[in-house]
C-alpha positions in Angstrom: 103.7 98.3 86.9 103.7 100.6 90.2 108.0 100.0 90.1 107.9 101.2 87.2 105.3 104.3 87.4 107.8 105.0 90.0 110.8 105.0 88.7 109.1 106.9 85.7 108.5 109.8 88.4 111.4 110.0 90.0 113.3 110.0 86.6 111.2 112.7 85.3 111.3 114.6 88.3 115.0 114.7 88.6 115.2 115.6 85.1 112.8 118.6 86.0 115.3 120.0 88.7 118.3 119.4 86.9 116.8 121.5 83.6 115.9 124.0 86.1 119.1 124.7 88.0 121.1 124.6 84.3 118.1 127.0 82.8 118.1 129.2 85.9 121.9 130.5 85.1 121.5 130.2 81.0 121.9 134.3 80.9 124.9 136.2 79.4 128.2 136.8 82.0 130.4 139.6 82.0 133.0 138.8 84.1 135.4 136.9 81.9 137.8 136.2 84.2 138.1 135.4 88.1 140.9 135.2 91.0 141.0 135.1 95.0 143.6 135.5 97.3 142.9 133.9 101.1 143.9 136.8 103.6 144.8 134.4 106.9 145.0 137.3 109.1 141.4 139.0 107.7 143.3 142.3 108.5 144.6 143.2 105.2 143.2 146.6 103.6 142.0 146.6 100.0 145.6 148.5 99.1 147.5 145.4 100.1 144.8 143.2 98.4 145.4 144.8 95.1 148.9 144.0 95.1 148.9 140.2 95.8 149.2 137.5 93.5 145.7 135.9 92.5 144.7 132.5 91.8 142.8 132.4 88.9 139.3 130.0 88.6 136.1 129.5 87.1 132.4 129.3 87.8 131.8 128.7 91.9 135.0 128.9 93.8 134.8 127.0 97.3 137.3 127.3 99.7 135.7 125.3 102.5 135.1 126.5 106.2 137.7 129.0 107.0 138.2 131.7 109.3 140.1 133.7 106.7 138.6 136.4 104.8 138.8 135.5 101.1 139.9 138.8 98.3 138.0 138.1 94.8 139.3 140.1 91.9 136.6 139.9 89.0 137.8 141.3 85.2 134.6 142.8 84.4 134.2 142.7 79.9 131.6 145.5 79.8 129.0 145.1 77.0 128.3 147.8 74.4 125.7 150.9 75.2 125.2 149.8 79.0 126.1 152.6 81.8 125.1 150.0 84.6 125.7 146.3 85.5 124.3 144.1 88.3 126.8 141.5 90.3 124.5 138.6 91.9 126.4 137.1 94.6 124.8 133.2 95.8 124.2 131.8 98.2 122.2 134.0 101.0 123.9 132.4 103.8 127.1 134.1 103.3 127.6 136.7 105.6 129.6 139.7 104.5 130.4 140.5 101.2 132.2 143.8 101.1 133.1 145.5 97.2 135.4 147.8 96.3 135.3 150.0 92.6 137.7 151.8 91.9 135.7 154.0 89.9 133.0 154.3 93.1 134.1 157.5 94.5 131.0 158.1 97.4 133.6 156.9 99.6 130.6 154.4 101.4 131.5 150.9 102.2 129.3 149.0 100.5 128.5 145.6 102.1 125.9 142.5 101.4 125.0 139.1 103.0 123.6 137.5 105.8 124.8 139.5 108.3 123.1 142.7 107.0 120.0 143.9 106.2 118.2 143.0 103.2 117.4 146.6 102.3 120.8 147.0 101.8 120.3 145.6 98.4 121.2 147.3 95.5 119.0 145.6 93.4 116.0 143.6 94.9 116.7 139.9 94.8 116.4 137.1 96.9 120.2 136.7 96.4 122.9 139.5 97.6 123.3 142.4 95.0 125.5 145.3 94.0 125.0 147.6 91.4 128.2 148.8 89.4 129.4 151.5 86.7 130.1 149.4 83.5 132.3 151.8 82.2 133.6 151.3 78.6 136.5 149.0 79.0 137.5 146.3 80.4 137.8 146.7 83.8 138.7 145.2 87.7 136.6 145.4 91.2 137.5 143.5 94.1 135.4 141.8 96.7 135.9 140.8 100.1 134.2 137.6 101.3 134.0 136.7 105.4 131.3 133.9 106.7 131.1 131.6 109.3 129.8 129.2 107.1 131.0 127.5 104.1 133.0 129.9 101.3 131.3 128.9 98.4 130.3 131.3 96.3 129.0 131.6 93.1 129.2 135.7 91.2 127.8 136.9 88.1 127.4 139.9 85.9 124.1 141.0 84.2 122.7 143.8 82.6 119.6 145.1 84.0 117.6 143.0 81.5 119.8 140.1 81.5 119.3 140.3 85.3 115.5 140.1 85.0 115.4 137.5 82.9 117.7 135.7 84.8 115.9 136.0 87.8 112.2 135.0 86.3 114.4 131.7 85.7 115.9 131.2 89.7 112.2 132.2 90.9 110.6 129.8 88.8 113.1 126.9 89.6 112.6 127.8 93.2 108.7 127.4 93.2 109.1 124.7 91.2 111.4 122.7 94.0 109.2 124.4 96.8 105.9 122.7 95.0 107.5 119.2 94.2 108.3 119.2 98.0 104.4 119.9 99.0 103.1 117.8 96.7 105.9 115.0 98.6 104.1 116.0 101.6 100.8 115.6 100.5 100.9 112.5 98.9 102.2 110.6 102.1 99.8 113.1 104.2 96.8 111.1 102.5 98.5 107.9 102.9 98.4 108.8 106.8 95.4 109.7 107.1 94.1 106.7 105.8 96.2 104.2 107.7 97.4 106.7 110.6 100.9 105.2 110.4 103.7 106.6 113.0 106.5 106.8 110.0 104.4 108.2 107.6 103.1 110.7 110.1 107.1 111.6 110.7 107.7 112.0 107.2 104.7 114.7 106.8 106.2 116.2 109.6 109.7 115.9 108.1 108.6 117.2 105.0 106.6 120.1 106.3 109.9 121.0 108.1 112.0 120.4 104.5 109.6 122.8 103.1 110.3 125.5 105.4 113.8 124.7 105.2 114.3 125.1 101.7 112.7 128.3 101.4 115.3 129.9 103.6 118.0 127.9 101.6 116.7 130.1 99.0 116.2 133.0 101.0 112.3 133.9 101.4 113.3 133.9 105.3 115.2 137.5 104.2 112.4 139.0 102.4 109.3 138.1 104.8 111.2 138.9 107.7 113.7 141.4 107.2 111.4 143.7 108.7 110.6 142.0 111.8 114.2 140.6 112.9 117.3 141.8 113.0 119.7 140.8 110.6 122.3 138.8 113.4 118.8 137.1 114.3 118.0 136.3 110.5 121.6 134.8 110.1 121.4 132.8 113.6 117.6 131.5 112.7 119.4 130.7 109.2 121.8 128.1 111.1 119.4 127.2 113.3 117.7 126.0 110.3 120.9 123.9 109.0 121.3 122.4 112.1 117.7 121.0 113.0 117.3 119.9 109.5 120.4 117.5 110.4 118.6 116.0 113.8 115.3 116.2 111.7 117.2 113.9 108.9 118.5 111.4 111.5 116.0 111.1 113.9 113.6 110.1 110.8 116.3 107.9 109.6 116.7 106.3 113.1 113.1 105.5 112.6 112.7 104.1 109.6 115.7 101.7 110.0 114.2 100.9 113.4 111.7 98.9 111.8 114.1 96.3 110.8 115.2 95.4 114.1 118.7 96.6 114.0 121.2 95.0 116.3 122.2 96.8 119.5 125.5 98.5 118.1 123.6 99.5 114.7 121.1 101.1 117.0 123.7 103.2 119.0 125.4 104.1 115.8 122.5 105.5 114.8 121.8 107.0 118.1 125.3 108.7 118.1 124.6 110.4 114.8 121.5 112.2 116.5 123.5 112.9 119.4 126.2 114.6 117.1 123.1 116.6 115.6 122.6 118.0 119.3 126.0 118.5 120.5 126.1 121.0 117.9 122.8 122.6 117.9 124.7 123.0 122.1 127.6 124.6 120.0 125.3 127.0 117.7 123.7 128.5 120.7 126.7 128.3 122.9 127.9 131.1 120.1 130.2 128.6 118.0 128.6 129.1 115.0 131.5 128.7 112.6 132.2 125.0 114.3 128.7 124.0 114.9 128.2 124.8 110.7 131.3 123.0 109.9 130.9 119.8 112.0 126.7 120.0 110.8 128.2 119.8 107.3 130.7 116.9 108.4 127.9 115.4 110.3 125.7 115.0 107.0 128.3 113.4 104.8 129.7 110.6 107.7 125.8 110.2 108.8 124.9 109.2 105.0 127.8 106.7 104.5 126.7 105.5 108.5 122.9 105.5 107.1 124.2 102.8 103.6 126.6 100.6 105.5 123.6 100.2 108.5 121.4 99.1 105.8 123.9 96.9 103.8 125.0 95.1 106.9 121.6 94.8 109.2 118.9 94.4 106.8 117.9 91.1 106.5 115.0 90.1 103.8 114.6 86.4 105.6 113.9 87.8 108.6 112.4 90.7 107.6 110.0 87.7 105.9 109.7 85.4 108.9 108.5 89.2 111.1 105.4 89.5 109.0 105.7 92.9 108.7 103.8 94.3 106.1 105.8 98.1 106.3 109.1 96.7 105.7 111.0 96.8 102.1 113.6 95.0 100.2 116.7 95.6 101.2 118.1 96.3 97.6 115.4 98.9 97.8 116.8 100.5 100.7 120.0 100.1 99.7 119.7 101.8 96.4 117.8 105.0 98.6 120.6 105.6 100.6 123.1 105.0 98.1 121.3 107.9 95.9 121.4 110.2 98.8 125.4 109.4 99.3 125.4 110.2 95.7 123.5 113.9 96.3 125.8 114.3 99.4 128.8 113.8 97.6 128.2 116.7 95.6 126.8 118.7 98.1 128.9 118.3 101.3 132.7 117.8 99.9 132.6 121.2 97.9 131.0 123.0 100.8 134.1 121.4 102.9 136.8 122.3 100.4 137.5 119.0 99.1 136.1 119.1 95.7 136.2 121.8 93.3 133.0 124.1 93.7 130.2 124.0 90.9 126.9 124.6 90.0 125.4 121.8 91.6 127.1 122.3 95.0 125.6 125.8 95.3 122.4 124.2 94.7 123.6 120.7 97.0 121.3 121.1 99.9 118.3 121.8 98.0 119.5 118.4 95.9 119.6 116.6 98.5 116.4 117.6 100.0 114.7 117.5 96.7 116.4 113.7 95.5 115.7 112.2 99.2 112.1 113.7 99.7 111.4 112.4 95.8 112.8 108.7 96.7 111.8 108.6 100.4 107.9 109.4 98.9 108.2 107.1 96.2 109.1 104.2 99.2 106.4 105.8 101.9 104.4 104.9 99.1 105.1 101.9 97.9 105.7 100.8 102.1 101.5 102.3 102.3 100.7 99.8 99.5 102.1 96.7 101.0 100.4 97.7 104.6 97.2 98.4 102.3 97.7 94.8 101.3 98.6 93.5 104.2 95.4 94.9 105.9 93.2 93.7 102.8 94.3 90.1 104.0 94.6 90.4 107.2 90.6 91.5 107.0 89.6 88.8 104.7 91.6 85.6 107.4 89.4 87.9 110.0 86.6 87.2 108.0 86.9 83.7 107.0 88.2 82.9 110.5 84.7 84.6 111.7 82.6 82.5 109.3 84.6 79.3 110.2 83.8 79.7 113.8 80.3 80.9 113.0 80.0 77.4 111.2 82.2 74.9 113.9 79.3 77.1 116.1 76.4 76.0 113.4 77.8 72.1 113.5 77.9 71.8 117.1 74.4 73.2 117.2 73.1 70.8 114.3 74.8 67.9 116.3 73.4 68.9 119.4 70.0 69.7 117.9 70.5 65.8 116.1 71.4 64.1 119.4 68.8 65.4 121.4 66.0 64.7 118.5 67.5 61.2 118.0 67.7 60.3 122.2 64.0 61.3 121.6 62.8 59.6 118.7 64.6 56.4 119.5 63.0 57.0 123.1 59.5 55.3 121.7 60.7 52.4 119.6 63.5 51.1 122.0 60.7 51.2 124.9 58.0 49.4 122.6 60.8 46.6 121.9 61.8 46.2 125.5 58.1 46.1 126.2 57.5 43.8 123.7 60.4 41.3 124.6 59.0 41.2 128.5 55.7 40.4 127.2 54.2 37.2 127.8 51.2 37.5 124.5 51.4 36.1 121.4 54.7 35.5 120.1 53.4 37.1 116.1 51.9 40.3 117.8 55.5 40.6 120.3 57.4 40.1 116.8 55.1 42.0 114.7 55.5 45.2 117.3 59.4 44.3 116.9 59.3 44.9 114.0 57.2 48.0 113.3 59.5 49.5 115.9 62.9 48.8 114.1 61.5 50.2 110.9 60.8 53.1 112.4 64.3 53.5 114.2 65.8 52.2 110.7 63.5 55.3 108.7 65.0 57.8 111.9 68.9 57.1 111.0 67.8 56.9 107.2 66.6 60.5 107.3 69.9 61.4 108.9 72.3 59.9 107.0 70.5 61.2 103.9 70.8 64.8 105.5 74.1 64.5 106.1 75.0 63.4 102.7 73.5 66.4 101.2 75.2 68.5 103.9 78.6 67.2 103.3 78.0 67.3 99.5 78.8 63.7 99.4 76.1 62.8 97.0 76.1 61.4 93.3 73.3 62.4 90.7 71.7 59.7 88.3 69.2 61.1 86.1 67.4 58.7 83.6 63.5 58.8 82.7 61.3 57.4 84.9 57.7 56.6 85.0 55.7 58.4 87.2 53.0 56.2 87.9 54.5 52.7 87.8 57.1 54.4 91.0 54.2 55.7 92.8 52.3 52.4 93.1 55.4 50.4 94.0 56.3 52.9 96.9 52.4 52.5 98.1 52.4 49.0 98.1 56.4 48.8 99.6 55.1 50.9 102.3 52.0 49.3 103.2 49.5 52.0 102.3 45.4 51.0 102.3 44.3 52.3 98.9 41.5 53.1 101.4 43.7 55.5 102.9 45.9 56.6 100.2 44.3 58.0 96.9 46.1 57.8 93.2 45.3 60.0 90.4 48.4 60.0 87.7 47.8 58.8 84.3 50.5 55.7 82.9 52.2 58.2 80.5 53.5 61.2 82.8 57.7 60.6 83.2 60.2 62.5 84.5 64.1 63.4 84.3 65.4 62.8 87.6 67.5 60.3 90.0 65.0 57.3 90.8 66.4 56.5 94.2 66.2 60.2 95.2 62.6 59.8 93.5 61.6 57.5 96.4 62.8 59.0 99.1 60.7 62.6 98.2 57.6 60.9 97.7 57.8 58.4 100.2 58.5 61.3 102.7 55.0 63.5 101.5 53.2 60.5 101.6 54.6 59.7 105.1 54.1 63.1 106.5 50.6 63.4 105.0 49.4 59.8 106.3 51.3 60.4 109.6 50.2 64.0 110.2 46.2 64.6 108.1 42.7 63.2 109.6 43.0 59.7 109.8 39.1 59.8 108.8 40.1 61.6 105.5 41.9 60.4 102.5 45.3 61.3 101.8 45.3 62.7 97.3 48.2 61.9 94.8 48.1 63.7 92.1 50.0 64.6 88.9 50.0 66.8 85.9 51.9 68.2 82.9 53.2 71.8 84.1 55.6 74.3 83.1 57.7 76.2 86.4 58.2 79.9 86.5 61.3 79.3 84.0 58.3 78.0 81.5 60.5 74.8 81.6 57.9 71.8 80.8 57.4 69.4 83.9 55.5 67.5 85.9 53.8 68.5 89.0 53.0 66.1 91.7 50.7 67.3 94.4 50.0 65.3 97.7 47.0 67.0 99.5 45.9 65.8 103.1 43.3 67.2 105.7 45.2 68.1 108.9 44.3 66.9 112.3 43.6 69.5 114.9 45.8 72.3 115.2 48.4 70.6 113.0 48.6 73.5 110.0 52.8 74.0 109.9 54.4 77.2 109.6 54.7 78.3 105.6 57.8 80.0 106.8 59.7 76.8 108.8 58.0 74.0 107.0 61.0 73.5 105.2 63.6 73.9 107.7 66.3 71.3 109.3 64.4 69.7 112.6 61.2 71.5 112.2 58.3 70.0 113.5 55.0 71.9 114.4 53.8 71.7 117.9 51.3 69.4 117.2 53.4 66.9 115.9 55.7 66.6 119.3 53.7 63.5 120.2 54.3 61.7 117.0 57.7 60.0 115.8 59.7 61.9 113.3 63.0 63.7 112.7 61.7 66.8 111.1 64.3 66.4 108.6 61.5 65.1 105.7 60.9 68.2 104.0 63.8 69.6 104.1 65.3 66.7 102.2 62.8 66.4 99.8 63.0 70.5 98.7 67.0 69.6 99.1 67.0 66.6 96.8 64.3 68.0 94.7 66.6 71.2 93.7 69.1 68.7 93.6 67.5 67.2 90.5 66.6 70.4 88.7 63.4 70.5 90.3 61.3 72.0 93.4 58.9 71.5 96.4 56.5 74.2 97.8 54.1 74.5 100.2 50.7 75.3 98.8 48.0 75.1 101.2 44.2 75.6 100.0 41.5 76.2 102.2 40.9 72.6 103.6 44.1 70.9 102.3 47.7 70.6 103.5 49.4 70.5 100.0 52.8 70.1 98.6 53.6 70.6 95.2 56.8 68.4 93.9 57.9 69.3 90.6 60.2 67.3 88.4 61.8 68.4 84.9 60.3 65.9 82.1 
């Protein structure tokens, strides 16, 4: 689904730029047709221009990087009823674009580009402007083109209304491209500021740099600043521009292909192409501007084919695997990113260099590029943020687990420290009373009968804990079948030896329950064990039972075992129930504390439940059983 949201958006977005670059130059052109002549010697006067021999074209003509000052000769179709037409001359970055009208006789060189001031406009426009007598036929001007950097160059001819609408187009495809770029920016900003990652942080500031960047491609550096610079210092901030956005490129590139643990070659390949990006940045300010431009734009189309056949050959998916490392992508992911951008290059670099023939998308290549590698390098910082998201989501959750696992070896060790040291004790009492009882020289059926009393009491000890740890491991099997409340009771009193004396029944023959007989037993024989071991000896010890519904109005029965307690020997309401508890006043007694607990465990167990309900005089616990 996110693939392909995605590739939905970057499909969609592309399509926007495309519509806007071909929309942006939908407006009527006069000049039906177009030649240049390449003056080697840049010496030749506009007399000798005129009588050369022209090479005709169409659209963009791009003659590379040349020292040579280029002649233009436009055939200018003139439409009805106009007195004046506007030439728009693209890009801004060219630096001297002289023309010469025959029918302008004010005798005033008229010049345009980079190089001068951008009051020297004859019509305000981001791009370079003259202003020129239609006249009514069809007729020729010439143009003289210089510039350090590339010679592609794009002219048209408007009418003053043509013109404005013409322009409303380029401004709104430029704030479109300046906005998509932002919003790149953004997008990954929020990502970073949520996980604080060092790539995505470079990519903000790469971005933020683009942004800037492509503004002057379109020439907002000219109108904000025109003012406050010089125009040589507008055309050398201009390649300053060009040149940083190259070590800007790489140096983020460097980084991202970083992560994937390049070999030592791949990484001085990579290190050469930001070294290239320096060398002539040393160039541009060493005054070579016409090489340091050339070799920047050489730079940007050998760096992208270095960029794809880095990634084809060093990216690895098993190993990326076997690292762990949540920010890496496929490599057919990567792949296909730096394959687009060779793609963008392609058009953009080889025109500018005088390979290819010069278009519409070459005068716009840069901002391509910018645009198509910002749009897929988001899409990836993106989709890179989700797997770290991910990544981090598990990596919280084996924290977590790996917290409660230790928190519950930590528990065990306790419990089977807490058992060892209640068993060494409770097994204390009846080992001594047999080893007494063995050295004894009495009557052999009193020795025998202490014997034995004192094995039943270790054998009830390891009972009790084999039972809890049965319910603690879950290792326990449920038989439920009805069972006769009263017929149980009386066998368990008379198994266990109780004086009716002692031990008081009140259940009538017909009560029954729904539960597990054996765990049956061992819940009441533990309340009647506690209550005989624990209440007055002087005071009976209460069985009763009755029909009663629990708070889920679920019909039951209710047994209740009720015993007055010795001295000081009222438990705690809020440990009564818990593993090893025993109140103090039952230190000096025999028992594993483990009683309760297993009858409210095996109780629950069996659909029912055991509280602890006191009354004024009375210990009392309240068993109840589903019927």
């Amino acid at each position: 689904m996110k693939k392909t949201l995605a590739t939905s958006l970057c499909k969609w977005l592309l399509t926007v730029f495309v519509t806007c670059v071909v929309f942006s130059a939908t407006a009527n052109d006069h000049i039906t047709a177009r030649g240049y002549w390449e003056d080697k010697t840049a010496q030749a006067t506009f007399e000798e221009a005129q009588a050369q021999q022209y090479t005709a074209f169409d659209g963009v003509l791009s003659r590379g990087y040349t020292q040579s000052a280029t002649w233009i000769r436009l055939t200018i179709t003139p439409p009805a009823g106009e007195d004046e037409l506007v030439l728009r001359i693209r890009p801004v970055y060219l630096d001297e674009i002289t023309l010469y009208d025959p029918l302008d006789t004010s005798g005033k060189p008229r010049k345009v580009g980079d190089t001068t001031s951008y009051m020297d406009n004859e019509y305000r426009s981001l791009s370079h402007t003259f202003k020129i007598t239609a006249g009514s036929q069809q007729r020729d001007v010439w143009l003289r083109l210089v510039s350090t950097s590339t010679s592609l160059i794009d002219i048209e001819a408007f009418t003053h209304e043509e013109m404005l609408d013409s322009e409303f187009n380029l401004l709104l495809f430029y704030a479109s491209v300046l906005a998509v770029v932002m919003i790149f920016m953004l997008m990954v900003l929020i990502n970073w500021l949520n996980f604080r990652d060092y790539l995505s942080g470079f990519f903000v500031i790469r971005q933020a740099y683009y942004f800037i960047y492509t503004a002057t491609l379109f020439g907002f550096h000219r109108y904000y600043l025109s003012g406050l610079m010089s125009p040589s210092s507008l055309d050398l901030l201009y390649s300053l521009m060009v040149v940083c956005a190259v070590a800007v490129t790489f140096t983020f590139e460097y980084q991202f292909l970083n992560e994937y643990s390049p070999p030592k070659w791949a990484k001085a390949v990579l290190c050469f192409l930001i070294i290239w990006s320096a060398v002539v940045l040393t160039l541009l300010l060493a005054g070579y501007e016409f090489l340091a431009l050339k070799y920047t734009m050489v730079l940007n189309a050998v760096g992208a084919f270095t960029l794809l056949m880095v990634a084809v050959i060093c990216i690895d998916d098993k190993k990326s695997q076997a690292n762990k490392t949540a920010s890496l992508l496929q490599k057919r992911v990567v792949v296909v990113y730096y394959l687009s951008i060779n793609l963008v290059m392609v058009l953009a670099a080889l025109p500018a260099l005088g390979v290819l023939k010069g278009n519409l998308y070459a005068l716009n290549g840069l901002v391509l590029y910018t645009f198509a590698s910002g749009l897929i390098m988001t899409v990836l910082m993106l989709v890179r943020a989700s797997q770290i998201r991910k990544a981090k989501s598990a990596s919280e959750k084996e924290l977590l687990l790996s917290k409660q696992e230790i928190e519950l070896e930590k528990n065990r060790r306790e419990e089977q420290s807490h058992l060892l040291h209640m068993l060494m004790h409770e097994l204390k009492n009846p080992m001594a009373i047999i080893d007494m009882a063995m050295l004894a020289k009495n009557d052999f059926q009193a020795t025998k009968s202490d014997v034995h009393d004192a094995v039943g009491s270790m054998k009830s000890i390891l009972e009790r804990c084999v039972n809890a740890d049965k319910l603690t491991e879950g290792n326990v099997a449920v038989h439920i079948e009805r069972v006769n409340v009263s017929e149980l009771l009386c066998d368990l009193l008379v198994a266990g030896g109780h004086d009716p004396s002692r031990v008081a029944l009140d259940v009538a023959d017909e009560l029954a329950v729904q539960t597990d007989v054996q765990y049956f037993q061992i819940m009441c024989s533990n309340l009647i064990d506690n209550a005989v071991r624990y209440g007055d000896p002087l005071m009976p010890v209460l069985i009763q039972a009755q029909r009663q519904k629990n708070e889920a109005q679920q019909l039951g029965v209710c047994i209740t075992v009720s015993n007055r307690p010795s001295e000081a020997s009222w438990p705690d309401p809020e440990k009564v129930f818990t593993k090893y508890y025993r109140s103090a006043s039952a230190e000096g007694q025999s028992g594993t504390g483990l009683g309760l607990h297993l009858v409210r465990t095996l109780a629950r167990l069996v659909g029912g439940d055991c509280v602890y309900a006191p009354d004024e005089t009375n210990i009392r616990f309240k068993l109840w059983l589903p019927s």
